[in-house]
N, C-alpha and C positions, 0 to 999 in steps of 0.2 A: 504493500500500500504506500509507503513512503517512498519508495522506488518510483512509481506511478505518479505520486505528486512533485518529487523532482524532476521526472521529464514534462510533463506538464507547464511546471516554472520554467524550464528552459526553454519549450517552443514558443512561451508568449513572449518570455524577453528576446528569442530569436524574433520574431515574427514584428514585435516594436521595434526593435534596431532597423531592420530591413526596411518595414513602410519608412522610418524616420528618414534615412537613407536620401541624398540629394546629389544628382549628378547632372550637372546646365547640359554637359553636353547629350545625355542621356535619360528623356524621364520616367518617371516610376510606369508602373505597370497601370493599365487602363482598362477595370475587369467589366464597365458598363460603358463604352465609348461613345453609347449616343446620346449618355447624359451630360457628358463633357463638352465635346465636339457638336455645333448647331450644323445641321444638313444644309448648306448651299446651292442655290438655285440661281443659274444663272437668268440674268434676265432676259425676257422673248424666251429664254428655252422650252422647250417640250417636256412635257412629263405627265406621267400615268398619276390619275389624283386629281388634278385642275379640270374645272370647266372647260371644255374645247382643248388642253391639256397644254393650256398655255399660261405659262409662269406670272406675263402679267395681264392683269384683270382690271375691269371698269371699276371706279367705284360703284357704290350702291344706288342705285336710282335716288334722288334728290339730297346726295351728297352737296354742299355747297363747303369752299375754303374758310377757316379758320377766319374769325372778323368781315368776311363779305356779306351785303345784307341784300336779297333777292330785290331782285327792279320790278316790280308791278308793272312796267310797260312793256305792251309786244313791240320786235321791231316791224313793224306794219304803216300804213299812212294815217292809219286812224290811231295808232296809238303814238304817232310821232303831233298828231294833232293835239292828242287830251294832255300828254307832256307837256308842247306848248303851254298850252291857256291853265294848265291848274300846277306843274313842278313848281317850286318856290324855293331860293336859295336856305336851305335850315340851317347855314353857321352867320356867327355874324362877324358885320362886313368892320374887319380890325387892319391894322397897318399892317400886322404880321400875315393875316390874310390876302392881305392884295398885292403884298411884296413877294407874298412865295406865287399866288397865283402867272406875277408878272414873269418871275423866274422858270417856272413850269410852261406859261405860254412860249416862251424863247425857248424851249427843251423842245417840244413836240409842237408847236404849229407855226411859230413862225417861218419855217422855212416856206412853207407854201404861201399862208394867210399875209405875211410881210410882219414886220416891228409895230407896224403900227394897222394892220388890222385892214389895210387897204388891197389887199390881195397879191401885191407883188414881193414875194418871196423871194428867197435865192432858186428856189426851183422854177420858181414863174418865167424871174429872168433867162434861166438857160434854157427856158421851153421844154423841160420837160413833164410841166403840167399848163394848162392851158386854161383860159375860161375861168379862175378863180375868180368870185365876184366880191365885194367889198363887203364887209360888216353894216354898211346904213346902203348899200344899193338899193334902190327901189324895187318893193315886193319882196321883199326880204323880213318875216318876221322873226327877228333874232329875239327871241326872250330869253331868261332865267332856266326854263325846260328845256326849250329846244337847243341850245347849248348841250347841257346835258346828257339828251339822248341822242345828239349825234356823235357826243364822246361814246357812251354807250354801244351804238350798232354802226356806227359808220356812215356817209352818204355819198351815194356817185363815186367818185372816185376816190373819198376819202376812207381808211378802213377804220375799224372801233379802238378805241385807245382802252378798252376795258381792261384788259390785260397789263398795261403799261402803268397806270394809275389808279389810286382808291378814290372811292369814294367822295371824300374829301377834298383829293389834289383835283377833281373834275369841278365840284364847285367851287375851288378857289380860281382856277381858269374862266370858271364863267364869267364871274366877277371882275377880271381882267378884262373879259374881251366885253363886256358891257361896258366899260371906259373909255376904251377904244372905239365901240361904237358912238359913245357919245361925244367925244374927241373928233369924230370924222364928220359928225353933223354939228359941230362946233355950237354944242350944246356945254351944260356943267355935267362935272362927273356922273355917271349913274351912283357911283360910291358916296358921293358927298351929299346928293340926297337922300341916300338911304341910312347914312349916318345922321342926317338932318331929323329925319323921320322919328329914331329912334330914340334921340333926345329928349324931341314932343314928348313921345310916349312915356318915358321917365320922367320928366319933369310934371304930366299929367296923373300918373299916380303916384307920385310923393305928393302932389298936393290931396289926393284922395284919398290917401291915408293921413295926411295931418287931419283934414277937416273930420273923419273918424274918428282920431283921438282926441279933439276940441268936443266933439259931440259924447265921449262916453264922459 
């Protein structure tokens, strides 16, 4: 029996020594490997298991990215219409807003639209787009929406900047090229009446709440 429990003590401290055991160049023994080692798949590859047995997959039907927020408008002519007359810019119109929007317009439209919104781009000039028309051209309803949604889906020969820009950087753009537009019908800023606006509206409910708390 003692015999027994001496070999016993010796195969676990054998058996400890060995796991403890470290060689860089050489490592331990691997008695479950696929709990170790993750199965790699290369991408596009083929393999038995996947849908169609193709490695990569759609997302899930009404997947949308991380922070993008669905557009309720089709691109369609009726849904480029109800844009128009009801989208409304939702941030407000700040210096830091209209400086990044001006910076963003110089990124992705000036080359066609021009610096200043009159259609002659660097691309206009070398002809290789044609026909760009001016931000106040007559028949032109440039609003706050339609801005928007032709960042959105594109028009004629312009494609969608949806990809390129959020949310946000599309309404700070609008905001720029409404300047411009006002700038070119040698109107005051769209910006400065709309900061004008806002003002009103502040200085009209602080007085509506003072006269509130005169009355309790």
């Amino acid at each position: 029996m003692k015999r027994l429990a001496n070999i016993g003590i010796t195969l676990i401290v054998t058996i400890v020594m060995v796991s403890c055991w470290t060689d860089n160049k050489k490592p331990n023994f691997q008695y479950m490997p696929n709990m170790y080692e993750p199965v790699g798949y290369k991408t596009y590859g083929e393999y038995i298991g996947f849908p169609r047995e193709m490695e990569a997959m759609l997302p899930v039907s009404g997947t949308i990215p991380r922070g993008w927020i669905p557009y309720g408008y089709k691109n369609t002519l009726e849904g480029k219409i109800l844009a128009t007359q009801e989208l409304k810019i939702p941030i407000k119109v700040t210096e830091d807003n209209l400086s990044k929007g001006k910076e963003l317009y110089t990124i992705f439209c000036s080359v066609c639209h021009g610096d200043k919104g009159d259609g002659q781009g660097i691309l206009m000039k070398r002809e290789k787009f044609l026909g760009i028309p001016a931000f106040n051209d007559q028949g032109r309803n440039i609003t706050e929406g339609d801005i928007y949604h032709v960042m959105m889906y594109g028009l004629n020969s312009m494609g969608s900047y949806a990809s390129q820009t959020s949310e946000k950087d599309r309404w700070q753009i609008a905001m720029h090229v409404l300047d411009l537009k006002s700038n070119l019908n040698g109107e005051p800023l769209w910006s400065s009446k709309q900061k004008k606006s806002t003002e009103n509206e502040e200085v009209i409910f602080s007085d509506d709440k003072n006269a509130s708390n005169e009355a309790h």
